[in-house]
C-alpha positions in Angstrom: 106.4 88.2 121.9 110.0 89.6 122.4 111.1 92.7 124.2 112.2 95.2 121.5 112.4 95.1 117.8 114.9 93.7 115.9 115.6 92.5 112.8 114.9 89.2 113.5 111.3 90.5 114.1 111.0 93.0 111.3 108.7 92.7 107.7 108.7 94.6 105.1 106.2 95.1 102.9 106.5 95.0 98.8 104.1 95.9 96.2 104.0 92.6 94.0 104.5 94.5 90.8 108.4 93.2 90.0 109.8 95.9 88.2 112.3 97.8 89.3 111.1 101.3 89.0 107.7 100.6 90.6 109.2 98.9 93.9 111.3 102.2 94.2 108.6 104.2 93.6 106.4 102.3 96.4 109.3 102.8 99.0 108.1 104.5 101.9 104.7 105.1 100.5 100.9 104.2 102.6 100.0 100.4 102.2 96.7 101.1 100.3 94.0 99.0 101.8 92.4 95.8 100.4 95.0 95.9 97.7 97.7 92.7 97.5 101.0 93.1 98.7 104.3 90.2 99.8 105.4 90.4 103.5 109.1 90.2 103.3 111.5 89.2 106.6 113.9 91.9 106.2 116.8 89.5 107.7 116.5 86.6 105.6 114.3 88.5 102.2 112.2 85.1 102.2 108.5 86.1 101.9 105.2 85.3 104.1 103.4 82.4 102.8 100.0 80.3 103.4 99.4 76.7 101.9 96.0 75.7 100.3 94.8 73.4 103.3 92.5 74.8 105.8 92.1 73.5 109.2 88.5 73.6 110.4 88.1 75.2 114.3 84.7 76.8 116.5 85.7 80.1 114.9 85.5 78.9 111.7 88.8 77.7 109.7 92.7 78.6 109.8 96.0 78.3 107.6 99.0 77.4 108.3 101.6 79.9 107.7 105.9 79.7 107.3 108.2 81.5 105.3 108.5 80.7 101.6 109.1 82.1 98.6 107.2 80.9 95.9 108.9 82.3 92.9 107.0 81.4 89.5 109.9 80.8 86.9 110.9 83.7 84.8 112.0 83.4 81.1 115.1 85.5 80.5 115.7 88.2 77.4 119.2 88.5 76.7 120.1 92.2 78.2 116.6 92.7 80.2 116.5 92.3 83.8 113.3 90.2 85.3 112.1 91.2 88.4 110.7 88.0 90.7 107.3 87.2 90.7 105.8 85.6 93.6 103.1 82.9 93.6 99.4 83.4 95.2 100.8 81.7 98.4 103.0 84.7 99.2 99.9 87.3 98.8 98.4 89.0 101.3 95.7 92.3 102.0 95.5 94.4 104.6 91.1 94.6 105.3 89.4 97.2 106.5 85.7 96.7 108.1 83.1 98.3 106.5 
């Protein structure tokens, strides 16, 4: 834990539609639940990510988690701009119990 916020400490969150218009759109809005979502540092832009491997405990099982960006490579069109798509590693949902 740290004493204060900072932006060493700070995520962001991004809707994992790529396009321009729709991660403008999503600024500021509520993080719908159960939907996925990328959990950017906002220091260093690299995203949250989990491996595949789980590691079995008493509570059940747990993944490792780091920073990475898994960017899938986009094709360019001559005069479009890509947005970056990021790989199933870097998804995450926020739950809600029911």
């Amino acid at each position: 834990m740290v004493p204060a916020a900072s932006a060493d400490t700070t995520w962001t969150v991004r809707v994992l539609d790529p396009t321009d218009l729709r991660q403008m759109e999503s600024d500021g809005a509520p993080v719908p639940a159960n939907t996925f979502i990328s959990l950017v540092h906002v220091n260093t832009q690299i995203a949250l990510y989990t491996g595949e491997v789980m590691h079995p405990n008493k509570y059940g099982g747990e993944f490792e988690i780091g920073v990475y960006t898994d960017e899938s490579g986009v094709k360019n069109t001559f005069g479009k701009r890509n947005g970056r798509v990021v790989g199933v590693g870097n998804h995450w949902a926020l739950t809600t119990a029911e």
